[in-house]
N, C-alpha and C positions, 0 to 999 in steps of 0.2 A: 347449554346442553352438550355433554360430550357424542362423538362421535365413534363407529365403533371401527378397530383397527380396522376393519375387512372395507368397509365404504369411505375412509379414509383415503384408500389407497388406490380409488378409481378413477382419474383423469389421465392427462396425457403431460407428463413432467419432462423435462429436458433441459439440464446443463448441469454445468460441473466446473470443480475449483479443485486449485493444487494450491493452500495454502503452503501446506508443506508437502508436497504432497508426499512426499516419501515418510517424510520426517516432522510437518507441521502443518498449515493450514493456511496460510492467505495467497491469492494467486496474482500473479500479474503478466507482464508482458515482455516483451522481449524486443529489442532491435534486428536490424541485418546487416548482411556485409559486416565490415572493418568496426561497425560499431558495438557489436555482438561477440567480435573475438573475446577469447579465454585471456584472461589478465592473471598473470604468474604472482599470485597472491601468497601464494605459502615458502615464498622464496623472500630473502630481502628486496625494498627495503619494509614488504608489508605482513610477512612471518606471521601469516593470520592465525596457523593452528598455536605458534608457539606465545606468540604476544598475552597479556595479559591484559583484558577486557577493563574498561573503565566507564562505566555507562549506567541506566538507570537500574539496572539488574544487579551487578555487584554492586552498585551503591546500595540498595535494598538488602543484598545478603549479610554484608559487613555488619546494620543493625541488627540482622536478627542470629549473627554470629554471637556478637557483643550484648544476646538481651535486652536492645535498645524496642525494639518488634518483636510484637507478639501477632500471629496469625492463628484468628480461626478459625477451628475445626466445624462446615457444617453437617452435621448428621443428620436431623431432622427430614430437611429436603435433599440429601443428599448429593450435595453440590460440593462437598469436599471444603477445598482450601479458597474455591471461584469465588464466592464474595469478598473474603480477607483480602486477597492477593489484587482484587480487582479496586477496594476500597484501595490498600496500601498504594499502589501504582496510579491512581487517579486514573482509571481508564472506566470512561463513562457507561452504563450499563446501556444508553441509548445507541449506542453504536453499535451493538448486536445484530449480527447479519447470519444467517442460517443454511449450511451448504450441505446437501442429503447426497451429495455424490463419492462413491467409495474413491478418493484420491488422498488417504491421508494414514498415515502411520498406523493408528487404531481402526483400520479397515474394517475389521469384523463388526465393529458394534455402531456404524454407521450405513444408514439406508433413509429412506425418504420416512419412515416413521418416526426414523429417530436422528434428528440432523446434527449433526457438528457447528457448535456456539461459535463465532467468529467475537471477539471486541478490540479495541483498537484504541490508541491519542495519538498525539503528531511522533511518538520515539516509541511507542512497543506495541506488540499484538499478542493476543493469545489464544489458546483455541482450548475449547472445552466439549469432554463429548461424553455423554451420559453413561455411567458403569466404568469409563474408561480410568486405566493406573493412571496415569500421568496428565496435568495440565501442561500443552505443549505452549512455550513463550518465545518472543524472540524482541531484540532490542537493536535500535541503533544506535550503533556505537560508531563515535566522531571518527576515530581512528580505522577501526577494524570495519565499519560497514554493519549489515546484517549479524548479529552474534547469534545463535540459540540454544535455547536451555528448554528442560522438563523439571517439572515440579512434581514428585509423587504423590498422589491422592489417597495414599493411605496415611493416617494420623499417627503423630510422631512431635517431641516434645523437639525438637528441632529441625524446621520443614528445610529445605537445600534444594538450591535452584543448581541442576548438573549441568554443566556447558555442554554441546554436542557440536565435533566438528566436521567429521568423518560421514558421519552418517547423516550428516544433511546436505552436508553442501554436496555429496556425487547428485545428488536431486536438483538443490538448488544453486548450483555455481554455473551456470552453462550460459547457450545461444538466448534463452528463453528470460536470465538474469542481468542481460548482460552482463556476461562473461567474468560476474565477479557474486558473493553470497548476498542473494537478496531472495527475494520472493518472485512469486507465478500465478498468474490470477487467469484461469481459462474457464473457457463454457463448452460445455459437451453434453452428446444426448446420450442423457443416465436411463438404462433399461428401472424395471419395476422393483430390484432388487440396487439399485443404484451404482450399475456398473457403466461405467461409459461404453456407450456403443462403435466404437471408434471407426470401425467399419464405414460411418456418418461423418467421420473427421469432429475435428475440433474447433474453437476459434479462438485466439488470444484476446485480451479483455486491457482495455484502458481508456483514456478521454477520448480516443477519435475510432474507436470501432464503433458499427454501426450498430443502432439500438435493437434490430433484431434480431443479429447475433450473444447479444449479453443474456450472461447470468442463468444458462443451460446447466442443470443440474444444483440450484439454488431456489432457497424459498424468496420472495420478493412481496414483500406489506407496501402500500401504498398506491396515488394514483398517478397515471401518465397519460388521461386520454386516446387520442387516437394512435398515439404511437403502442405499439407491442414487441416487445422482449420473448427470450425462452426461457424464463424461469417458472416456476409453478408447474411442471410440465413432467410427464413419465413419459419414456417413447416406449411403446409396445410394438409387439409383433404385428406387421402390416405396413406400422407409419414408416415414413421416408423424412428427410430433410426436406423434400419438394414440396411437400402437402402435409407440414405441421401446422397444425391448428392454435396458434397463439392464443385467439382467443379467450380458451377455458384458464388461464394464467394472468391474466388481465386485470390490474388497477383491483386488485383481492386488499380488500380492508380487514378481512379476518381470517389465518391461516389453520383453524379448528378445524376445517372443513376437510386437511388434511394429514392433519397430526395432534396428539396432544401436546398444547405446548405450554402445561404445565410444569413441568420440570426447569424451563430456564428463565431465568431473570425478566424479561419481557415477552411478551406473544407476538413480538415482529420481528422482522429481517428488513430492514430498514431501506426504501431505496435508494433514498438523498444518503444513505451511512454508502451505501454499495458504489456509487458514484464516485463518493470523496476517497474512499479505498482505490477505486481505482487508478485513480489521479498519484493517489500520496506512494503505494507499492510501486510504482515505475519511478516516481521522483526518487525514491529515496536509492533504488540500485543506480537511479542515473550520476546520484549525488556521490556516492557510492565509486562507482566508476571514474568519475572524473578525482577525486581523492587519491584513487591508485597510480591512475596514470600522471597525476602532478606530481609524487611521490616519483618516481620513478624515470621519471622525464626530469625531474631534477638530479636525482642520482645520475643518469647517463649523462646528462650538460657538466657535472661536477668533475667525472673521469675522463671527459674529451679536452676539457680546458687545462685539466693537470696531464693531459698527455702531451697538449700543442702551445702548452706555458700561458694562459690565456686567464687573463683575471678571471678571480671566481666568481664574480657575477656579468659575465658574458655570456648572452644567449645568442646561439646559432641559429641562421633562418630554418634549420629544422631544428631546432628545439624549440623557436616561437608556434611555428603550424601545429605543433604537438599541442601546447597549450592553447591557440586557439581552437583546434578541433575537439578538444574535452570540455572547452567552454560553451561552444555553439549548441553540440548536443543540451548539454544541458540548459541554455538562454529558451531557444524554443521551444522547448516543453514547458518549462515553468513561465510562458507567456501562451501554452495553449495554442500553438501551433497546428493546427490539420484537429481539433477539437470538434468533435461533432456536434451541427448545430441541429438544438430539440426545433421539436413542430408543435409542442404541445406545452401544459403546465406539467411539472413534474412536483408531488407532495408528499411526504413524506408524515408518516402516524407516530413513529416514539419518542419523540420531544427531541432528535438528532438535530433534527433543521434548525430547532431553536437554540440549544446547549452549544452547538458547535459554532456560530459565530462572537457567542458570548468571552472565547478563550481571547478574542482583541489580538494585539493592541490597534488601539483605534487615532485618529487625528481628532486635529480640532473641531473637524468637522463632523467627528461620529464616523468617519466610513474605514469600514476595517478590510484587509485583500480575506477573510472568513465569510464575507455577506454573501450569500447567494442569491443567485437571479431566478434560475429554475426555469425561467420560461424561452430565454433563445439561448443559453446555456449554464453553468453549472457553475459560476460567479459573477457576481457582478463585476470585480475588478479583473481582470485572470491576469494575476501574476501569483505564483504558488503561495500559500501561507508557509510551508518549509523553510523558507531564504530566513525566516526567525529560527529556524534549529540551531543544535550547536553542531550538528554534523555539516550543514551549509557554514557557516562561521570555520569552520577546523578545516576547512579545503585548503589544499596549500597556497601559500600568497604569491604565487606566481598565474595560479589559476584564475583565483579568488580575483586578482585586477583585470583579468581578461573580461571573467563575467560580468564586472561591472562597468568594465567600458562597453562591451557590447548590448547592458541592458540601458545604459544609458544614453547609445545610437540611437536606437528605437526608441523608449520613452521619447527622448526630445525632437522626434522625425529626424532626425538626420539620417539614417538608416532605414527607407520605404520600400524595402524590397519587400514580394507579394505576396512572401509567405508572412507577412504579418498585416497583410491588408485586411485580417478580422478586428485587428485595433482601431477603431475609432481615434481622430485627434483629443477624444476628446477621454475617449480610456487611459491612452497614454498619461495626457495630463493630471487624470484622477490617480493614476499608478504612482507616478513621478511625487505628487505632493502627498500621498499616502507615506510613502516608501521614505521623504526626506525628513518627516517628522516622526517614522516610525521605528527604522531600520539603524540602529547605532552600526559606527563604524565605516560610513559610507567613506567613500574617497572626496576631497576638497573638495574638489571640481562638481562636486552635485549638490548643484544651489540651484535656487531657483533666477 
């Protein structure tokens, strides 16, 4: 039984996302200090407005320049191009995560009745929002990082994904990207009209914020138990930050109660999908960042050696610290680092939890780094699934040996320092023999 707009819209909602927010839709997190500064991307050797993208997006346009794809048109349910473009890309329709907070390009025709479509794979994301022109997308790309493009939702016998560089990155290049085009994933208390109440502040959003800071101004399908979240949530005149009532947003198996959510591909907002977005939008600008800086850090090692006659593969004790401070960053994140440990089971309703480990690869023994735990955190193995991208593989090879010598300190204990004393010996071990039979490309030296 539908529900009518007017009793829809009466709880207490709270949080919010900046996928793009200027310019697109998925949000994440940011660093500080030194690891947050602005990386001079549109400069050599990384010319990101000028470069020429090669990633899952132009690959896709190239067919359907050449008549190789055909996408279509849905009118019916008027979803535009979102099925075509969502089948073409393989991006699974269980990953649908639902954000009603006005932080995104198509501001006008997003509010808590009518939410902004999140979907996602391990290289693209796209955001889809009901009535609106344009499906916003964005890709990673090995080279350039974050790229993004819009896809016009009016019908047309040759659809064209348009890059956007300008007008997204002044949003999304900052402290909050590290310092280079990626994504922003925050929670904030969205008024009834779903404006962030900013006045209440914000909170940035990834694996190690705390659960009752997440997912304020986002719809959130599934259960967590005793733990509570801000999503499901309006903050109206009266409420405070001090005395929100989670509660009424709590472990919600059906989100009718607040919206019709007929119009998009599933009736959930998935919370194991919202979890793994978290994790993957900070990996991918950290992966991201360290790209730039190996980039670049090679360039400066290249002209200091041609200036003091120094063979070209001489690295200075600060051009090593360079590279391993791009590696570090990224080794402890994609090991879960300061990862917030649940108190609860966390389950997830649109078949996310199941589809998303099925992508492998797996060892001889079944156990893929995809499996999730859900019950004391959000893998079973936590080393990232990304170190399979080809954005991780395309890190420059000066970087690229850094991080596998330092994953391979840890894996084997050699390296027990306490910020990785959430590994078990016995994690490590499962990581290690996952990753040897898994991960092509590995360096000699990582045998068993």
């Amino acid at each position: 039984m539908k529900v009518s707009p007017k009793s829809k819209i009466g709880t207490t909602f709270n949080l919010s996302l900046c996928w793009w927010t200027v310019c697109l839709a998925v949000s994440c997190l940011s660093g500080t200090g030194s690891a947050s500064a602005q990386v001079n991307f549109e400069e050599a050797p990384i010319n990101y407005n000028k470069a020429t993208p090669d990633n899952a997006i132009s690959r896709v346009q190239k067919k359907l320049d050449a008549g190789e794809l055909k996408l279509a048109f849905d009118r019916e349910e008027r979803r535009g191009y979102l099925p075509a473009v969502l089948e073409a890309l393989k991006i699974p329709i269980s990953s649908q995560i639902l954000v009603f907070s006005k932080t995104s390009l198509q501001v006008k025709r997003i509010d808590p009745l009518s939410p902004r479509a999140l979907y996602y794979n391990d290289d693209l994301y796209l955001g889809f929002v009901q009535g609106g022109s344009v499906l916003e997308v964005s890709a990673s790309d090995p080279q350039l990082g974050t790229v993004f493009y819009t896809l016009s939702q009016f019908e047309t016998s040759r659809p064209k994904f348009v890059r956007k560089t300008f007008e997204c990155t002044q949003c999304h290049a900052g402290s909050m990207t590290q310092g280079v085009p990626g994504h922003i994933m925050r929670s904030v208390y969205p008024g009834p009209d779903g404006m962030p109440v900013f006045r209440e502040g914000t909170y940035r959003s990834d694996q190690s914020s705390p659960f009752e800071e997440r997912w304020g101004g986002w719809y959130v399908s599934g259960t967590h138990g005793k733990m509570r979240h801000m999503g499901n949530l309006i903050f109206r005149q009266g409420d405070s930050s001090r005395n929100l009532n989670r509660d009424k947003g709590a472990n919600a198996d059906d989100l009718e109660r607040w919206f019709d959510t007929d119009p998009y591909m599933t009736p959930y907002s998935d919370i194991v999908s919202l979890m793994v977005l978290e994790h993957q939008a900070k990996m991918h600008n950290l992966i991201t960042r360290a790209q730039f800086e190996g980039r670049i850090t090679e360039r400066d090692s290249r002209v200091m050696n041609k200036m003091l006659e120094r063979k070209a593969a001489f690295q200075s004790d600060s051009t090593k610290r360079r590279y391993e401070s791009s590696a570090k960053r990224l080794v402890d994140y994609m090991l879960f680092v300061d990862e917030l440990q649940l108190e609860d089971r966390i389950e997830g309703l649109s078949g996310f939890q199941t589809e998303f480990p099925q992508a492998g690869p797996r060892d001889s023994k079944g156990r893929s780094l995809r499996d999730f735990d859900l019950e004391r955190r959000l893998f079973k193995y936590p080393c990232s699934y990304l170190i399979y991208s080809d954005s991780f593989e395309a890190l420059p090879k000066p970087v690229l040996e850094v991080v596998y010598r330092q994953l391979w300190e840890v894996l084997t204990g050699k390296n027990q320092s306490k910020e990785f004393a959430h590994l078990s010996a016995e994690d490590r071990r499962a990581i290690l023999e996952i990753l040897i039979e898994t991960r092509k490309g590995l360096p000699d030296y990582w045998k068993l």
